[in-house]
C-alpha positions as CSV (number, residue, x, y, z in Angstrom):
1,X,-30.1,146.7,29.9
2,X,-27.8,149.8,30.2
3,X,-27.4,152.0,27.6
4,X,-23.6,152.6,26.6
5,X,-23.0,156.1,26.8
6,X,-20.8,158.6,24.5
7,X,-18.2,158.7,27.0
8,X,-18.2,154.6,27.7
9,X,-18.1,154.3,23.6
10,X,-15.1,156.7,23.0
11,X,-13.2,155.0,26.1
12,X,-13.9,151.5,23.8
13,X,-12.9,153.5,20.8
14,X,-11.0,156.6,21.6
15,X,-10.5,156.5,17.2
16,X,-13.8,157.0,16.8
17,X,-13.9,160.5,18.4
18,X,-16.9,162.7,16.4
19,X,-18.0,159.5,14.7
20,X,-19.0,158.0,18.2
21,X,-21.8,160.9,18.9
22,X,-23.3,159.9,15.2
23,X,-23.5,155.9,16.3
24,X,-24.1,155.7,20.0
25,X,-27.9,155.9,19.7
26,X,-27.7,153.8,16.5
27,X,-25.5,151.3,18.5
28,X,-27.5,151.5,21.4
29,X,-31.0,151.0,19.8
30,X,-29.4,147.7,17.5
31,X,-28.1,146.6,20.9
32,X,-31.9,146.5,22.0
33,X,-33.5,145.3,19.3
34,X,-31.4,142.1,19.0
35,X,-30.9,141.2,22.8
36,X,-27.2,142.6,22.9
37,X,-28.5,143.4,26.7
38,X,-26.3,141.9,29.3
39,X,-22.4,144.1,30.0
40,X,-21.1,141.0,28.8
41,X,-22.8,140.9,25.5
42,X,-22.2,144.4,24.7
43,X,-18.4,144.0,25.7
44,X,-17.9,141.3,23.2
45,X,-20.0,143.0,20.8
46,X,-18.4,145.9,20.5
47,X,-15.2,144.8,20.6
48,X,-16.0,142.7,17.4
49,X,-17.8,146.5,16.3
50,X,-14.5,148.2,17.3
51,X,-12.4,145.7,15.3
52,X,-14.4,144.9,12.2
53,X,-15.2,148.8,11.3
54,X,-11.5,150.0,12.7
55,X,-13.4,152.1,15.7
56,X,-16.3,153.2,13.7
57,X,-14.0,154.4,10.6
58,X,-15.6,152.3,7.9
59,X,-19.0,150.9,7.0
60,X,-17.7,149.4,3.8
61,X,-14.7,147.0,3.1
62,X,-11.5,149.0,1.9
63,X,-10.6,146.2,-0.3
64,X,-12.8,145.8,-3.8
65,X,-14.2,143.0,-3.4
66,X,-12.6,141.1,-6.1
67,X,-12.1,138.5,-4.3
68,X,-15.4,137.3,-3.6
69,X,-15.9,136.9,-7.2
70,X,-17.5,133.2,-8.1
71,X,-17.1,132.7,-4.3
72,X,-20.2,129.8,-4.5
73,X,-20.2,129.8,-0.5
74,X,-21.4,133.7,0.1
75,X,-23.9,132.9,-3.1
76,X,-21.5,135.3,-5.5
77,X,-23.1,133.8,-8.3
78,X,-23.0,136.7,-11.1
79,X,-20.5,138.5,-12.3
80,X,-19.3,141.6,-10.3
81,X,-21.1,140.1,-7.0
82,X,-17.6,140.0,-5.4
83,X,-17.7,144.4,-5.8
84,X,-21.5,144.6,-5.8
85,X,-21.6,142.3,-2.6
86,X,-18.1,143.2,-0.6
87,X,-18.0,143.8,3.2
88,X,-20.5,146.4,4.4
89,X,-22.0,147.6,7.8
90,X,-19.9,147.6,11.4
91,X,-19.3,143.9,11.4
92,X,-18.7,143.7,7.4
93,X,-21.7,141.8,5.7
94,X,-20.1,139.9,2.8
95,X,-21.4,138.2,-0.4
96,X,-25.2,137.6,-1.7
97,X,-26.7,135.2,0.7
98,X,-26.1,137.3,3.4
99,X,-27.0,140.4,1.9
100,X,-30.2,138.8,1.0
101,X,-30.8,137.3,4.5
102,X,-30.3,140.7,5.8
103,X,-32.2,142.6,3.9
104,X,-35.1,140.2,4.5
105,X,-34.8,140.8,8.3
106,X,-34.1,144.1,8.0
107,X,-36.8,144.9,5.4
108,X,-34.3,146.2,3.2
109,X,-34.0,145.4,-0.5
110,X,-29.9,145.2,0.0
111,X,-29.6,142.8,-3.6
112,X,-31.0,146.3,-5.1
113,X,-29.4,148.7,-3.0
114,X,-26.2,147.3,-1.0
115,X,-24.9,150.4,-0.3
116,X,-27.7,150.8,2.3
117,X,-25.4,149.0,5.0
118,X,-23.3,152.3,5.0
119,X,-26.0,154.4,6.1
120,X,-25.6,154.7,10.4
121,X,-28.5,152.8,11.6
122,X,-28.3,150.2,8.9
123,X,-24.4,149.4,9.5
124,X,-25.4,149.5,13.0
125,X,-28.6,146.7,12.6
126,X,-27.1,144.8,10.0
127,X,-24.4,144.1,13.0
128,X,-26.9,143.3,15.6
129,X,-28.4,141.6,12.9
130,X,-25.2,139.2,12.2
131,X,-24.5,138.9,16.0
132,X,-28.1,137.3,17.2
133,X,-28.2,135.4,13.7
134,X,-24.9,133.3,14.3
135,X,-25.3,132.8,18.0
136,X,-23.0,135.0,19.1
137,X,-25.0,136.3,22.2
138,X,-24.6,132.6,23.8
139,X,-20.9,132.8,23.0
140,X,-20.4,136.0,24.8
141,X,-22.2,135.2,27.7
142,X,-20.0,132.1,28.1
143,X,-16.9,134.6,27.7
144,X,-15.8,132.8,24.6
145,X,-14.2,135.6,22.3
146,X,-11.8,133.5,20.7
147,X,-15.3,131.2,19.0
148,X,-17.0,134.9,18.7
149,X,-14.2,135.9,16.5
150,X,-14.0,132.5,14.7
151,X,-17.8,133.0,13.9
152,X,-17.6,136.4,12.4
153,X,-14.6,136.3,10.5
154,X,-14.3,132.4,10.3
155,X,-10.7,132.4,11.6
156,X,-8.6,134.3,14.5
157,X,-7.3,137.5,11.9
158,X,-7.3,140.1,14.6
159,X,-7.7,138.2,17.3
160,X,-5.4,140.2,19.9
161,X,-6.8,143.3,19.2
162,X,-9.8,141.8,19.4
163,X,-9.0,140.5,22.9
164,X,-7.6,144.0,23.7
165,X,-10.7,145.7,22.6
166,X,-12.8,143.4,25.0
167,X,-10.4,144.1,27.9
168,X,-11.5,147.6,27.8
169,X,-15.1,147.1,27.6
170,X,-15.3,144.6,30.0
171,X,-13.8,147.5,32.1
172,X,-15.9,150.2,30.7
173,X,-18.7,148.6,31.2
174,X,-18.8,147.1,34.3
């Protein structure tokens, strides 16, 4: 595997700018640890990054969360899970399950501590995390971005810019 460097990661995301120098290691060492390790993999995945966390701007969902409230299917079971549980890390963990689930992989307590996915190498693991979790490196290396997109946000919201983002890296990278 190739290691993406500073300059490949601000061509993918020229937003990112100062933030890029703070998550290219992080990015680069969650990219190893969960077998993001072909160009094709790491185009897709961080085009999904690039999308999810607005080019490395946010590590926590701008929205409050209020409507994940009672939301049964991410396990919001108490009240203020919705706020307590919203989108966190580059590719937006969402909801109790899959805090839990993460944690336990990560060896995180996240049900105590949630706010742990906006540290740098958290957001950047919980990510890798996600991606090798729901498949999504045998959906990249098929080329399939429009059922990568599907998977992590469970619909096509974004899904030019998406495409667009994945353009580029498949260019950067190659």
């Amino acid at each position: 595997m190739n290691a993406v460097t500073l300059v490949q990661l601000v061509a993918i995301m020229p937003l990112a700018r100062a933030r890029a120098a703070v998550f290219v290691a992080p990015l680069n060492a969650a990219m190893v640890e969960f077998g993001i390790s072909t160009p094709a993999r790491q185009a897709s995945f961080l085009a999904q990054v690039a999308h999810e966390s607005g080019q490395l701007v946010y590590v926590r969902e701008l929205a409050s969360g209020a409507a994940y409230e009672a939301r049964l299917d991410l396990g919001n079971v108490q009240p203020g899970d919705g706020t307590r549980f919203r989108g966190r890390g580059l590719i937006q963990v969402t909801g109790r399950t899959n805090y839990a689930a993460c944690g336990r992989a990560l060896g995180l307590d996240l049900l105590a501590q949630p706010a742990l996915l906006e540290q740098t190498v958290n957001a950047c693991r919980s990510a890798g995390w996600f991606w090798q979790s729901h498949g999504l490196n045998a959906l990249a290396d098929v080329g399939d971005q429009v059922a990568v997109s599907k998977r992590i946000n469970g619909g096509t919201n974004g899904l030019a810019e998406r495409l667009a983002y994945f353009k580029v890296a498949k260019r950067v990278l190659a």
